[in-house]
PyMOL Python script that loads the backbone (N, CA, C, O; Angstrom):
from pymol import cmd

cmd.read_pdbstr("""\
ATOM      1  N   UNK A   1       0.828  -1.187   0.000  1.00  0.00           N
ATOM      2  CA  UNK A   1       0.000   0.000   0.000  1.00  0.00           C
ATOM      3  C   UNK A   1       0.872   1.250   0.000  1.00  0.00           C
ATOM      4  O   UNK A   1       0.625   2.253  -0.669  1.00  0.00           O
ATOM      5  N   UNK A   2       1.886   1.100   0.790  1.00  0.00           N
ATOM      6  CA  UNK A   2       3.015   2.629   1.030  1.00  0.00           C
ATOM      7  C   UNK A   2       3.380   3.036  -0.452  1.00  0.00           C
ATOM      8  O   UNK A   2       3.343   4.234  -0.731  1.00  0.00           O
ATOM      9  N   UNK A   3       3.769   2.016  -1.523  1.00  0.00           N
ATOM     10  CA  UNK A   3       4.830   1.697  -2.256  1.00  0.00           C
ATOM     11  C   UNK A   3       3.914   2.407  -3.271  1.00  0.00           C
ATOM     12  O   UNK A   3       4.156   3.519  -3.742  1.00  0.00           O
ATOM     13  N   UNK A   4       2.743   1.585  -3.585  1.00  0.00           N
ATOM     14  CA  UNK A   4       1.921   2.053  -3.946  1.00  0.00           C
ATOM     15  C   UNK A   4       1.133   4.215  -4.249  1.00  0.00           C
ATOM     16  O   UNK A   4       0.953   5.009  -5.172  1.00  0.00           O
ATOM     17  N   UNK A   5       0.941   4.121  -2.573  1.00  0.00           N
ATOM     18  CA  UNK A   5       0.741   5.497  -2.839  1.00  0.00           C
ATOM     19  C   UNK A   5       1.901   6.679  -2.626  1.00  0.00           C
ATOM     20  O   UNK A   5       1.731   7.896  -2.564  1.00  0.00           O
ATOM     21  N   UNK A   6       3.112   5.924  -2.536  1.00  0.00           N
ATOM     22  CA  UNK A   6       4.394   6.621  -3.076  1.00  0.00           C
ATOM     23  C   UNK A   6       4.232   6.576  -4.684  1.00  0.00           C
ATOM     24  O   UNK A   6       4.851   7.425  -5.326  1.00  0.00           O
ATOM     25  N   UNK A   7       3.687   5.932  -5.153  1.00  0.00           N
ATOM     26  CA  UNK A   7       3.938   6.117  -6.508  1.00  0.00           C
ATOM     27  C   UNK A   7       3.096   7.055  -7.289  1.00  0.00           C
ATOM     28  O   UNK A   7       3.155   7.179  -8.513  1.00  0.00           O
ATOM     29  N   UNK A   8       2.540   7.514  -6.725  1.00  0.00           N
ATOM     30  CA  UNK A   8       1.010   8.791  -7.146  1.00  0.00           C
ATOM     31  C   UNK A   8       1.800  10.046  -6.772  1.00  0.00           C
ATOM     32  O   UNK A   8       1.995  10.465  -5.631  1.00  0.00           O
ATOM     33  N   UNK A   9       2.375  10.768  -8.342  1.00  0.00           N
ATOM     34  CA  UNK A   9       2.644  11.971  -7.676  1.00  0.00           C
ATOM     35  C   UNK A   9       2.181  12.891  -7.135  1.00  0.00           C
ATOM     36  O   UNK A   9       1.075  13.222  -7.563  1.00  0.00           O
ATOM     37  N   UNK A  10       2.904  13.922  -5.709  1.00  0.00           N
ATOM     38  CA  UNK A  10       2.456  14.223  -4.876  1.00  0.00           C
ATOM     39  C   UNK A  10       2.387  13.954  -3.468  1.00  0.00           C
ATOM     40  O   UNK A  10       2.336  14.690  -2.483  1.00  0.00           O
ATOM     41  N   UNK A  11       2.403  12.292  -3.679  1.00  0.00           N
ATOM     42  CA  UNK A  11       2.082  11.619  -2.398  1.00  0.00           C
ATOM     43  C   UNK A  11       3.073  11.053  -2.005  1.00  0.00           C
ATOM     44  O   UNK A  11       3.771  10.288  -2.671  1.00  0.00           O
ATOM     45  N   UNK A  12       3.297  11.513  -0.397  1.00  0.00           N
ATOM     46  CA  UNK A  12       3.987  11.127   0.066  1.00  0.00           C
ATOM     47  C   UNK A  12       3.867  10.308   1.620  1.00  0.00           C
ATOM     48  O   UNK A  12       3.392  10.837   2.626  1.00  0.00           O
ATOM     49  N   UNK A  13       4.341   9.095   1.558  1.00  0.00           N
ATOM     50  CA  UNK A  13       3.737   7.874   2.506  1.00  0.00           C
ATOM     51  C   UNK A  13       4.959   7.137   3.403  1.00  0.00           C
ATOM     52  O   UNK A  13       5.868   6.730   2.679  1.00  0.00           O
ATOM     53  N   UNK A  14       5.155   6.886   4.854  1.00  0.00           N
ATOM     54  CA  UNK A  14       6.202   6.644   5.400  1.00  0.00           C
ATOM     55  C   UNK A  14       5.412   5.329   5.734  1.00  0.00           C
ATOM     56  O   UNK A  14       4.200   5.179   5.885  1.00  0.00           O
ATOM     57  N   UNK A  15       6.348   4.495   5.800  1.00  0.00           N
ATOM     58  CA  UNK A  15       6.289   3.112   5.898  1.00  0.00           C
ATOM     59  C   UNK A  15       5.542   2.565   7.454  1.00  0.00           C
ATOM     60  O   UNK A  15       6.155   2.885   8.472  1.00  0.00           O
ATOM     61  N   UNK A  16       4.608   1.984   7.569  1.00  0.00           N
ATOM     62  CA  UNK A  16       3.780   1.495   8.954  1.00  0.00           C
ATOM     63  C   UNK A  16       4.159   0.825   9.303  1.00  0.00           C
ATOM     64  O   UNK A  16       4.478  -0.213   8.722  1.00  0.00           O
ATOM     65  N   UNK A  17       4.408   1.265  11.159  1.00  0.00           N
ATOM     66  CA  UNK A  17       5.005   0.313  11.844  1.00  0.00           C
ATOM     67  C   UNK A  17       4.231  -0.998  12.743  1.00  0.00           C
ATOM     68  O   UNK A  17       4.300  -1.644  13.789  1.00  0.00           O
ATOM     69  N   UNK A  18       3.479  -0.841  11.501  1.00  0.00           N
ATOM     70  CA  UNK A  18       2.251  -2.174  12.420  1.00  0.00           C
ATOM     71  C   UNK A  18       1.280  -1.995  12.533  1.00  0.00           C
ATOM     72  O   UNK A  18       0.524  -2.958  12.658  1.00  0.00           O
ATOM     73  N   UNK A  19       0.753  -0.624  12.551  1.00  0.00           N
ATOM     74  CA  UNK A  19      -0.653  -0.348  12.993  1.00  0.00           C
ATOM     75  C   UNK A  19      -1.494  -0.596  11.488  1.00  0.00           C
ATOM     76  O   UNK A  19      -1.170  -1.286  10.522  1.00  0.00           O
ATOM     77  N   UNK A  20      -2.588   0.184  11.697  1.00  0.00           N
ATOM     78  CA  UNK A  20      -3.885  -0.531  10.943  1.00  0.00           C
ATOM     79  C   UNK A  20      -3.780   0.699   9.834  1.00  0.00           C
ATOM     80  O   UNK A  20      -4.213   0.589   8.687  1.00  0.00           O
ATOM     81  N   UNK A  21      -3.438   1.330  10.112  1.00  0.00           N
ATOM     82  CA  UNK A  21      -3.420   2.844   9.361  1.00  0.00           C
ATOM     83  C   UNK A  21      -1.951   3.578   8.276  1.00  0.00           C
ATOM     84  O   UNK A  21      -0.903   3.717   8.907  1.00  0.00           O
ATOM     85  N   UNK A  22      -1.936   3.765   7.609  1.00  0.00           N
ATOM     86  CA  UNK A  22      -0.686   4.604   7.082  1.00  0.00           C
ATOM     87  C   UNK A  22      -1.575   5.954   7.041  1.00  0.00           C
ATOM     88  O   UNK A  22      -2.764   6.028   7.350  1.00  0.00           O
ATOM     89  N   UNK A  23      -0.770   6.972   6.606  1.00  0.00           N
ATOM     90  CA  UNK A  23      -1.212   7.987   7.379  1.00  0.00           C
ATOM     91  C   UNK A  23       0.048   9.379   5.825  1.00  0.00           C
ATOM     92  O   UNK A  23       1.042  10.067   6.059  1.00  0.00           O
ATOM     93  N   UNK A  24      -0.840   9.136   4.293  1.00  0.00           N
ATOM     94  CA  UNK A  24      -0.268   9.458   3.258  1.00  0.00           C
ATOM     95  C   UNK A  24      -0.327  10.818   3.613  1.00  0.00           C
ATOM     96  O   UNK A  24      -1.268  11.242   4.284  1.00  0.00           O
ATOM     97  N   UNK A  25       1.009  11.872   3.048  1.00  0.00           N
ATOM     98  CA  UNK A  25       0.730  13.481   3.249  1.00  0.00           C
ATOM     99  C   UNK A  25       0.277  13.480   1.080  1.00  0.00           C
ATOM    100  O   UNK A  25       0.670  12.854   0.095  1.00  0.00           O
ATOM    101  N   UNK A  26      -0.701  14.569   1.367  1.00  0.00           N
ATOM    102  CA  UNK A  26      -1.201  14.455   0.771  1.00  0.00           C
ATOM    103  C   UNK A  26      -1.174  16.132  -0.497  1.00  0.00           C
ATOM    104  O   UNK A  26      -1.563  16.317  -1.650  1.00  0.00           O
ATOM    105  N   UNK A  27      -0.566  16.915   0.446  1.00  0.00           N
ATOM    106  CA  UNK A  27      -0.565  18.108  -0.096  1.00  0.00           C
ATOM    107  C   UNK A  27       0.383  18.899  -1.095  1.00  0.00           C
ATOM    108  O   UNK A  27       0.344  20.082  -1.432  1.00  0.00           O
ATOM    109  N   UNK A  28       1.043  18.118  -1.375  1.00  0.00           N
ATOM    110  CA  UNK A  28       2.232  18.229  -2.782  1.00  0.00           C
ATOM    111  C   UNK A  28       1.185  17.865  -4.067  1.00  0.00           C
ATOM    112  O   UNK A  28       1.559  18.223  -5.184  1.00  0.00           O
ATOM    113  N   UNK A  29      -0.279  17.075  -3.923  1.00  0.00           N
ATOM    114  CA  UNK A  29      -0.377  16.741  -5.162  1.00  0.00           C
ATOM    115  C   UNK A  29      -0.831  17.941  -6.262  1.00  0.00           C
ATOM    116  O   UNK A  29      -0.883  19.127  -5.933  1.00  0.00           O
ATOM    117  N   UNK A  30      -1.132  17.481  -7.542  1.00  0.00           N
ATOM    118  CA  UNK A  30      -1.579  18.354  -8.375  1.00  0.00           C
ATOM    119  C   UNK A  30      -2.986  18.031  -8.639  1.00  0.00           C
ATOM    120  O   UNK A  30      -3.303  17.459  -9.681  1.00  0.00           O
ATOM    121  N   UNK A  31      -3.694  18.309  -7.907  1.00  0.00           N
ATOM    122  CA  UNK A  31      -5.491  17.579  -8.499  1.00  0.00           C
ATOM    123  C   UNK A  31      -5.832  18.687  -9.859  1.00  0.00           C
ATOM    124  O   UNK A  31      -5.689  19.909  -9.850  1.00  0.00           O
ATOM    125  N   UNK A  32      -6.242  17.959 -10.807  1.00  0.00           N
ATOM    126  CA  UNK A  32      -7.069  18.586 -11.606  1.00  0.00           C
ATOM    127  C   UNK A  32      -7.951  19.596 -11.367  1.00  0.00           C
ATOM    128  O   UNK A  32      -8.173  20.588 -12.061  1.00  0.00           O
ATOM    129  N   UNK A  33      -8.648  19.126  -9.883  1.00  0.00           N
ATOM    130  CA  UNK A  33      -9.802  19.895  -9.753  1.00  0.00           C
ATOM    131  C   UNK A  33      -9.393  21.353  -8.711  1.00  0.00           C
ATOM    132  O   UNK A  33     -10.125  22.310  -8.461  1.00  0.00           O
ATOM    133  N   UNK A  34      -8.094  21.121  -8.284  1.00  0.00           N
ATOM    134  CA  UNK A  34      -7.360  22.452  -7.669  1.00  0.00           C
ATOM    135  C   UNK A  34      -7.938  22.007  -6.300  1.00  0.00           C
ATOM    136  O   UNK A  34      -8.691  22.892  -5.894  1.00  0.00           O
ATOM    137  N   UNK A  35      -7.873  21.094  -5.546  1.00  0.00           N
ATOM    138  CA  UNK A  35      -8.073  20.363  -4.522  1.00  0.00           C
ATOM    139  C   UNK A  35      -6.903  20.690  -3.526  1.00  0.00           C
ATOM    140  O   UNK A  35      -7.156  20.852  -2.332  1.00  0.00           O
ATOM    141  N   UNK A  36      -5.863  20.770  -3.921  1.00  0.00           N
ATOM    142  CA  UNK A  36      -4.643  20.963  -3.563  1.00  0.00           C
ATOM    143  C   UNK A  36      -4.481  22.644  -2.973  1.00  0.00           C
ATOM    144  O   UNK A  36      -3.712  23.006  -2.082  1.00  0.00           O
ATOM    145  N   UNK A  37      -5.173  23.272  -3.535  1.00  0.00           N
ATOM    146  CA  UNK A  37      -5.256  24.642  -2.942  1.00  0.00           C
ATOM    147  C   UNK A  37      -6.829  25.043  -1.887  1.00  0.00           C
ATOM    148  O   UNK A  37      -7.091  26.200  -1.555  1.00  0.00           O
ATOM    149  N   UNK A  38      -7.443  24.196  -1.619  1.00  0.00           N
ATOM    150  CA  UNK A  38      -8.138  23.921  -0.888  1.00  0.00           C
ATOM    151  C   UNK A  38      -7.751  23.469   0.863  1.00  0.00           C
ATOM    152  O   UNK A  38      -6.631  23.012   1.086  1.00  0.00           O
ATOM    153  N   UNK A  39      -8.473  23.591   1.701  1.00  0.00           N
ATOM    154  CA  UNK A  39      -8.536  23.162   2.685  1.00  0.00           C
ATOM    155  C   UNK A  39      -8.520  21.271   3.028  1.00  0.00           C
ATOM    156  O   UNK A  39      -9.688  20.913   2.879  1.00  0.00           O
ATOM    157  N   UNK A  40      -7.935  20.451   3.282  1.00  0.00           N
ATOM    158  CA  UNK A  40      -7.701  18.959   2.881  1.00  0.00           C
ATOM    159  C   UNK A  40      -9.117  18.583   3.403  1.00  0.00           C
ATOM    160  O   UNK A  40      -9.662  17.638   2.832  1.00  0.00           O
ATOM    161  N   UNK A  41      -9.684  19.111   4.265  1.00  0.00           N
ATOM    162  CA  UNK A  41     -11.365  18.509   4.505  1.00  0.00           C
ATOM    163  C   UNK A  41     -12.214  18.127   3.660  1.00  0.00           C
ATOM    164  O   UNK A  41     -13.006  17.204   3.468  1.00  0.00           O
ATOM    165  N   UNK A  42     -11.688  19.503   2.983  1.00  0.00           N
ATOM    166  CA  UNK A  42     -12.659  19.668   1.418  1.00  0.00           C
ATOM    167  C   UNK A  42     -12.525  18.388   0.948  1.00  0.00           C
ATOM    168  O   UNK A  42     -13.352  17.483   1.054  1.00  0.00           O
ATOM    169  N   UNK A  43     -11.011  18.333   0.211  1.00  0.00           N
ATOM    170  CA  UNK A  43     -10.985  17.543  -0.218  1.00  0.00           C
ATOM    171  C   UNK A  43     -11.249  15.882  -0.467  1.00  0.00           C
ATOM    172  O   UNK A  43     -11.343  15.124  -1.433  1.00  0.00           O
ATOM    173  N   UNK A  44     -11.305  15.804   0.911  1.00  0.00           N
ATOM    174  CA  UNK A  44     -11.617  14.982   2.373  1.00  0.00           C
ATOM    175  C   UNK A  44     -13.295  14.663   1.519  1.00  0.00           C
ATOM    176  O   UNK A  44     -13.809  13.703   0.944  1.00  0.00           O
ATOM    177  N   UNK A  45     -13.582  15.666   1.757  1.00  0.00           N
ATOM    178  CA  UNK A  45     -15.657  15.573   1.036  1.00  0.00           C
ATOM    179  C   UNK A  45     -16.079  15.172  -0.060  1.00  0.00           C
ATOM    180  O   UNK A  45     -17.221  14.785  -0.305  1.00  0.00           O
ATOM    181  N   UNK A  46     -15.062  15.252  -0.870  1.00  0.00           N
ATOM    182  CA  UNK A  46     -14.941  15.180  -2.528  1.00  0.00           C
ATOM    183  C   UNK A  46     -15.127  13.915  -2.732  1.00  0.00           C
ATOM    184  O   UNK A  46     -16.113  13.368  -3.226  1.00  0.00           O
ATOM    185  N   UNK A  47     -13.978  13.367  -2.269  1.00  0.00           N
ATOM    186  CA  UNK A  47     -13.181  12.273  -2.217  1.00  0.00           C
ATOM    187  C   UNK A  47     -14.234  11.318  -1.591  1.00  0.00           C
ATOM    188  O   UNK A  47     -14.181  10.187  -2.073  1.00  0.00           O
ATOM    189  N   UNK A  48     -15.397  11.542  -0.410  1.00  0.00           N
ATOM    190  CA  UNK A  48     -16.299  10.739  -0.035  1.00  0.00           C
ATOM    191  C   UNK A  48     -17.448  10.824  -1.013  1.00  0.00           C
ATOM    192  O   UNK A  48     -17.901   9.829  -1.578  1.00  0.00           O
ATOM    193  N   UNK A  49     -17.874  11.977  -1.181  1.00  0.00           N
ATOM    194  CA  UNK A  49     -18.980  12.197  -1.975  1.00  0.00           C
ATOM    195  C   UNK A  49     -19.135  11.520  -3.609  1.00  0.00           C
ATOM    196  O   UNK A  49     -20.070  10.927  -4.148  1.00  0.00           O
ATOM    197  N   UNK A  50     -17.813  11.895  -4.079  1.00  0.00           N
ATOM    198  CA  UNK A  50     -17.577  11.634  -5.597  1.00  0.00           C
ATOM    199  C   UNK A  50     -16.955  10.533  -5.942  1.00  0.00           C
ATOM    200  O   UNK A  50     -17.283  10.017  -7.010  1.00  0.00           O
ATOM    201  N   UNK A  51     -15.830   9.861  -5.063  1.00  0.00           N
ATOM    202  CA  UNK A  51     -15.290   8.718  -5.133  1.00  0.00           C
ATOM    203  C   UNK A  51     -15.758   7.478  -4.474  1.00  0.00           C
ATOM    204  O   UNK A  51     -15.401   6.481  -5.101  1.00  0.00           O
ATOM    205  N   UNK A  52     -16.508   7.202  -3.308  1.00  0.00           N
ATOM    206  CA  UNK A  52     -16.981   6.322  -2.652  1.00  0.00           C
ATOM    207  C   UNK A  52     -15.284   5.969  -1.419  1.00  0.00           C
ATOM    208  O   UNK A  52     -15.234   4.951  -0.729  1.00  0.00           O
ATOM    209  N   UNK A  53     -14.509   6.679  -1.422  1.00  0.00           N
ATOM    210  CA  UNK A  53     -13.303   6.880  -0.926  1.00  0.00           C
ATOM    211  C   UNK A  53     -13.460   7.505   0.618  1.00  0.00           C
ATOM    212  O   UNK A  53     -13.602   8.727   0.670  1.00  0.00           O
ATOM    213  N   UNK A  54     -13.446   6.784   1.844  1.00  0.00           N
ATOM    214  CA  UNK A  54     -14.004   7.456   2.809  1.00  0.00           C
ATOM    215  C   UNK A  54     -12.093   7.270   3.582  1.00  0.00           C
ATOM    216  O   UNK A  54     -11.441   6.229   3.664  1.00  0.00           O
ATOM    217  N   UNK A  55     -11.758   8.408   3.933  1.00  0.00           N
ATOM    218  CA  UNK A  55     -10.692   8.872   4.542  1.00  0.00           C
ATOM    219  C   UNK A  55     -10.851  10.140   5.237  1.00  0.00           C
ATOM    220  O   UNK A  55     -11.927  10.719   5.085  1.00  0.00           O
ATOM    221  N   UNK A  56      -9.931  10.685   5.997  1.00  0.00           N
ATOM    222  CA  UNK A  56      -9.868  11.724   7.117  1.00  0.00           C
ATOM    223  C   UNK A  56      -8.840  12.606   7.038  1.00  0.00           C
ATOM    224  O   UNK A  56      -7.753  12.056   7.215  1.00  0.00           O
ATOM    225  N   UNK A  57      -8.780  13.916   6.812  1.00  0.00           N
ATOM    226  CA  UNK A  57      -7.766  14.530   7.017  1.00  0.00           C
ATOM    227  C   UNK A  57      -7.168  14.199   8.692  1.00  0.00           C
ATOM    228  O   UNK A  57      -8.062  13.970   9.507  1.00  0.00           O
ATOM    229  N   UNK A  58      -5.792  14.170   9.189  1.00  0.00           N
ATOM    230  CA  UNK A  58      -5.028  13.759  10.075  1.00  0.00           C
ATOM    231  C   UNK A  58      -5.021  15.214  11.211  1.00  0.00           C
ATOM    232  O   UNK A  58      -4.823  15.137  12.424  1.00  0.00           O
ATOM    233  N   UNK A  59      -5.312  16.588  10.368  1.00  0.00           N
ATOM    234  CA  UNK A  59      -4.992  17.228  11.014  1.00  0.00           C
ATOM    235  C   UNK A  59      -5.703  17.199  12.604  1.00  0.00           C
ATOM    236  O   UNK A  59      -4.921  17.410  13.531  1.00  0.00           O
ATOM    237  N   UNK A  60      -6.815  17.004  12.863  1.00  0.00           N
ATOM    238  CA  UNK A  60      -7.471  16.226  14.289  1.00  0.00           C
ATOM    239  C   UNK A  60      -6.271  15.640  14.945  1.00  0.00           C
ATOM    240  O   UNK A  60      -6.319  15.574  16.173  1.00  0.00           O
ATOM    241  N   UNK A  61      -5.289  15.238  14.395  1.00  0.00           N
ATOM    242  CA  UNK A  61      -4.194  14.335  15.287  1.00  0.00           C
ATOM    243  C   UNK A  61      -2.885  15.450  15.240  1.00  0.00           C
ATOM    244  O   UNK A  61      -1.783  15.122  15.680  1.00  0.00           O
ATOM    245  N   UNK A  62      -3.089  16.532  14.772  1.00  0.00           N
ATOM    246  CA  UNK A  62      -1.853  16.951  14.704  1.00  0.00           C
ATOM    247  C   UNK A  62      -0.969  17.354  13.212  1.00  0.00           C
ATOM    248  O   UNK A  62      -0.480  18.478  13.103  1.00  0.00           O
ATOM    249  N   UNK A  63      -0.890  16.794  12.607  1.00  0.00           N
ATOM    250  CA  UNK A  63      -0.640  16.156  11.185  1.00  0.00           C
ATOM    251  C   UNK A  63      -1.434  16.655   9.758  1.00  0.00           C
ATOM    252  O   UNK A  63      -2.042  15.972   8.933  1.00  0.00           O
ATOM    253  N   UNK A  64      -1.116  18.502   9.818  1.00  0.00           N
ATOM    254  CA  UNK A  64      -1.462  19.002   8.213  1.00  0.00           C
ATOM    255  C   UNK A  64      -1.211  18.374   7.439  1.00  0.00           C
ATOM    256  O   UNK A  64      -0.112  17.822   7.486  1.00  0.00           O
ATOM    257  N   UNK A  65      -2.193  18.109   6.209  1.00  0.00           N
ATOM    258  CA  UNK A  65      -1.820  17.716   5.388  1.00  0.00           C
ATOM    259  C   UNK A  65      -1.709  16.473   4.775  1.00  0.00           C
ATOM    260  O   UNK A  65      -1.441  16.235   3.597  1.00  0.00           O
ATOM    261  N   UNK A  66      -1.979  15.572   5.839  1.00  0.00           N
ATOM    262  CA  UNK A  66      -1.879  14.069   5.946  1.00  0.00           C
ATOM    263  C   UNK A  66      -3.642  13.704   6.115  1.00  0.00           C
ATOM    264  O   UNK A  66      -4.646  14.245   6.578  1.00  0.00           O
ATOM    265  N   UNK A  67      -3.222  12.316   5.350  1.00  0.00           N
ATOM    266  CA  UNK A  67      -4.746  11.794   5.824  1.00  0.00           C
ATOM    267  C   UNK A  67      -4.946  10.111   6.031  1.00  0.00           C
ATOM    268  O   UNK A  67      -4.217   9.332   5.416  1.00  0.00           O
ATOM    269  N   UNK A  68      -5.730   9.757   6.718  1.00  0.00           N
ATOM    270  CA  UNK A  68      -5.672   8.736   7.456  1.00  0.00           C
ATOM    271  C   UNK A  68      -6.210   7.456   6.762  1.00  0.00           C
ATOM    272  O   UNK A  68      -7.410   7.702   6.642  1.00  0.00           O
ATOM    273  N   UNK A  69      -6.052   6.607   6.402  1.00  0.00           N
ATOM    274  CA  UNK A  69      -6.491   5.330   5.440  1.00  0.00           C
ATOM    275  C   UNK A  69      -6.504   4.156   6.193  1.00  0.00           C
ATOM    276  O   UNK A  69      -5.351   4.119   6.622  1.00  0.00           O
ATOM    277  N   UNK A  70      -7.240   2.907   6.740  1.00  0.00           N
ATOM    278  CA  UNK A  70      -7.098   1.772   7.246  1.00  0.00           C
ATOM    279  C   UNK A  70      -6.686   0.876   5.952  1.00  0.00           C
ATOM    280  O   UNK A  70      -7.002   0.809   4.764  1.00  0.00           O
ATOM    281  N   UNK A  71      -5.971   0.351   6.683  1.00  0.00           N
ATOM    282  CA  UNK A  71      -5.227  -1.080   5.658  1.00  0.00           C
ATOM    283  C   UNK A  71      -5.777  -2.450   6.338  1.00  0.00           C
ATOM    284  O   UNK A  71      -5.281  -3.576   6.309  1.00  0.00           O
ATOM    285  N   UNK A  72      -7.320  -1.841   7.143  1.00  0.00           N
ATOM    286  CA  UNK A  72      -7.426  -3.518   7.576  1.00  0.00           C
ATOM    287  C   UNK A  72      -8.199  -4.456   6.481  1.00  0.00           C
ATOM    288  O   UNK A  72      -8.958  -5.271   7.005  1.00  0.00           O
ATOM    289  N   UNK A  73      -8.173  -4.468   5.850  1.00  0.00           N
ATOM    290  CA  UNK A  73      -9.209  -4.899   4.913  1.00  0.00           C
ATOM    291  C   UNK A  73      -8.541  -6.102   4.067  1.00  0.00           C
ATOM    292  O   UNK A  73      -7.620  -6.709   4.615  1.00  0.00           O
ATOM    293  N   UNK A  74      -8.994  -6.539   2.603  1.00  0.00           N
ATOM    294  CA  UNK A  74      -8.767  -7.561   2.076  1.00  0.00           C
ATOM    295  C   UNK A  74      -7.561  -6.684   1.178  1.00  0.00           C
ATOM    296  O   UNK A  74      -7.567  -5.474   1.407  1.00  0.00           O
ATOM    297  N   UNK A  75      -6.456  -7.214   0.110  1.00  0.00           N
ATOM    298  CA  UNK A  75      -6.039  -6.644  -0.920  1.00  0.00           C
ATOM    299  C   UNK A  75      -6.770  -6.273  -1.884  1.00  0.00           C
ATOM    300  O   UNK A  75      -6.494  -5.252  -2.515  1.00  0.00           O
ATOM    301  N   UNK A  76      -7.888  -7.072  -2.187  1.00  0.00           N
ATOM    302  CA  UNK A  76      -8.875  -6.847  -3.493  1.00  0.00           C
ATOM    303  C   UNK A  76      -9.314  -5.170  -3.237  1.00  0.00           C
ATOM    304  O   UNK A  76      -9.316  -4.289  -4.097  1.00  0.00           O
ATOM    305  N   UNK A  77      -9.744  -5.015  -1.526  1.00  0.00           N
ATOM    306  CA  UNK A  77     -10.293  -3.478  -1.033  1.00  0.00           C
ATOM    307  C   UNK A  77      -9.230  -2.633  -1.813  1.00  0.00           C
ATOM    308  O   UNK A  77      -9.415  -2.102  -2.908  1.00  0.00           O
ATOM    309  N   UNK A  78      -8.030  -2.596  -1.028  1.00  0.00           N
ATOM    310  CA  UNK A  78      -6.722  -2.042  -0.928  1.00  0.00           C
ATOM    311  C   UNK A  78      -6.921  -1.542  -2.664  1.00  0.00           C
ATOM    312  O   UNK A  78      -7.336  -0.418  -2.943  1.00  0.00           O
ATOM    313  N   UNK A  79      -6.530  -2.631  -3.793  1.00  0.00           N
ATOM    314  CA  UNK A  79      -5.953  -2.215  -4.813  1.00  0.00           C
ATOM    315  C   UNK A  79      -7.471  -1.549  -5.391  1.00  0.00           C
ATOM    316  O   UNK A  79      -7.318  -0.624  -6.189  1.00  0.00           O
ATOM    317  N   UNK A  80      -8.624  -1.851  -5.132  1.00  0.00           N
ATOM    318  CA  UNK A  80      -9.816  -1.386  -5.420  1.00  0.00           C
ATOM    319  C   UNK A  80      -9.780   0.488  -5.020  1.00  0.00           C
ATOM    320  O   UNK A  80     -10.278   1.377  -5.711  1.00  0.00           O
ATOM    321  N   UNK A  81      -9.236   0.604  -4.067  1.00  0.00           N
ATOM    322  CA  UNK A  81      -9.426   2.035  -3.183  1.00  0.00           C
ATOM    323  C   UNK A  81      -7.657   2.454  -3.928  1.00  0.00           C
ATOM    324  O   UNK A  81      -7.264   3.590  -3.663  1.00  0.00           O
ATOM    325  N   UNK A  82      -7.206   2.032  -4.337  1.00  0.00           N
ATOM    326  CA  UNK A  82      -5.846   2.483  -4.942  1.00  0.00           C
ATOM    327  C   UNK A  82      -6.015   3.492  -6.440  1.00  0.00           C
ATOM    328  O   UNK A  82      -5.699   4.638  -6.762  1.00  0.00           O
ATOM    329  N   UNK A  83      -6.710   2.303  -7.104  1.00  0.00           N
ATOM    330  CA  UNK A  83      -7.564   3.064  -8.152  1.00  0.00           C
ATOM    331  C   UNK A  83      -8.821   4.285  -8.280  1.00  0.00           C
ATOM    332  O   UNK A  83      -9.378   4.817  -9.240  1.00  0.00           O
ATOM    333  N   UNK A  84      -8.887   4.356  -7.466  1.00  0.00           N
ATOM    334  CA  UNK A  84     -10.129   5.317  -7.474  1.00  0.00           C
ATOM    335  C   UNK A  84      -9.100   6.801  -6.693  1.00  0.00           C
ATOM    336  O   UNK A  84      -9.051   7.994  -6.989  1.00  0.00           O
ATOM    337  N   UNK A  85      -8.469   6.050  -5.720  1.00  0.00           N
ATOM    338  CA  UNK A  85      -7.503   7.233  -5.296  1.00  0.00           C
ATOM    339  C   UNK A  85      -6.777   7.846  -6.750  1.00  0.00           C
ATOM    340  O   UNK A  85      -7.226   8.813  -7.365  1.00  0.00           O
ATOM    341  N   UNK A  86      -5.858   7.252  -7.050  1.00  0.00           N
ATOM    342  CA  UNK A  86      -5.256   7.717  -8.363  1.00  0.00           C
ATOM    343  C   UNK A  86      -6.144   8.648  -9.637  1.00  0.00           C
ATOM    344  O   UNK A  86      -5.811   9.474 -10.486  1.00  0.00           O
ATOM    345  N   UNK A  87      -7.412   8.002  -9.224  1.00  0.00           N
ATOM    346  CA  UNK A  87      -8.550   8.380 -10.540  1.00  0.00           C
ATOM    347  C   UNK A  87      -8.442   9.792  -9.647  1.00  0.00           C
ATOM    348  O   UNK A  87      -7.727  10.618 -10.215  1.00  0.00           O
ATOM    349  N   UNK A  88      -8.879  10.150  -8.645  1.00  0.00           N
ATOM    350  CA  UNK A  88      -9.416  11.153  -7.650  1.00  0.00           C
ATOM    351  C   UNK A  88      -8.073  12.328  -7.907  1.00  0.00           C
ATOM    352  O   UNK A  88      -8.453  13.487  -8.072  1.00  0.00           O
ATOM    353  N   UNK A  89      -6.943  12.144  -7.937  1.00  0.00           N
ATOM    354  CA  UNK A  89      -5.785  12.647  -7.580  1.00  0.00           C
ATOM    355  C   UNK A  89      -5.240  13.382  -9.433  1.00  0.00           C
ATOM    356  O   UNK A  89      -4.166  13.966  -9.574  1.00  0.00           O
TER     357      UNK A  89
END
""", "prot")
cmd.dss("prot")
cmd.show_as("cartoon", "prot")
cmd.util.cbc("prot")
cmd.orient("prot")
């Protein structure tokens, strides 16, 4: 999943030390839709509303810019929510 959304430019993802979550910064990207010059909530809304993509901006924890993704799921989820991220981005 890290390797992965390291590979979406923009995104930048530090490797999980176990937990359920990686935790991608998100604010280098270039969205089409100028998402990137937005507030990440927004984007945050978009991304639920328009993508079926339900994630959290991090800043609640501290952490502009970043947003919060569970990796508990199956791979089929994972590479399913990979694509739609990329589509989104």
């Amino acid at each position: 999943m890290v390797a992965e959304l390291n590979s979406i430019d923009g995104v930048e993802c530090l490797e999980t030390d176990g937990t359920f979550y990686v935790f991608p910064n998100v604010e280098k990207t270039d969205c089409t839709l100028g998402w990137h010059q937005q507030p990440i909530w927004k984007f945050s809304d978009y991304l639920i509303e328009k993508r079926g993509l339900r994630w959290y901006p991090v800043s609640a924890f501290g952490s502009e810019g970043h947003i919060r993704i569970s990796i508990a799921t199956s791979m089929a989820n994972l590479q399913n929510a990979l694509g739609r991220i990329k589509k989104a981005i």
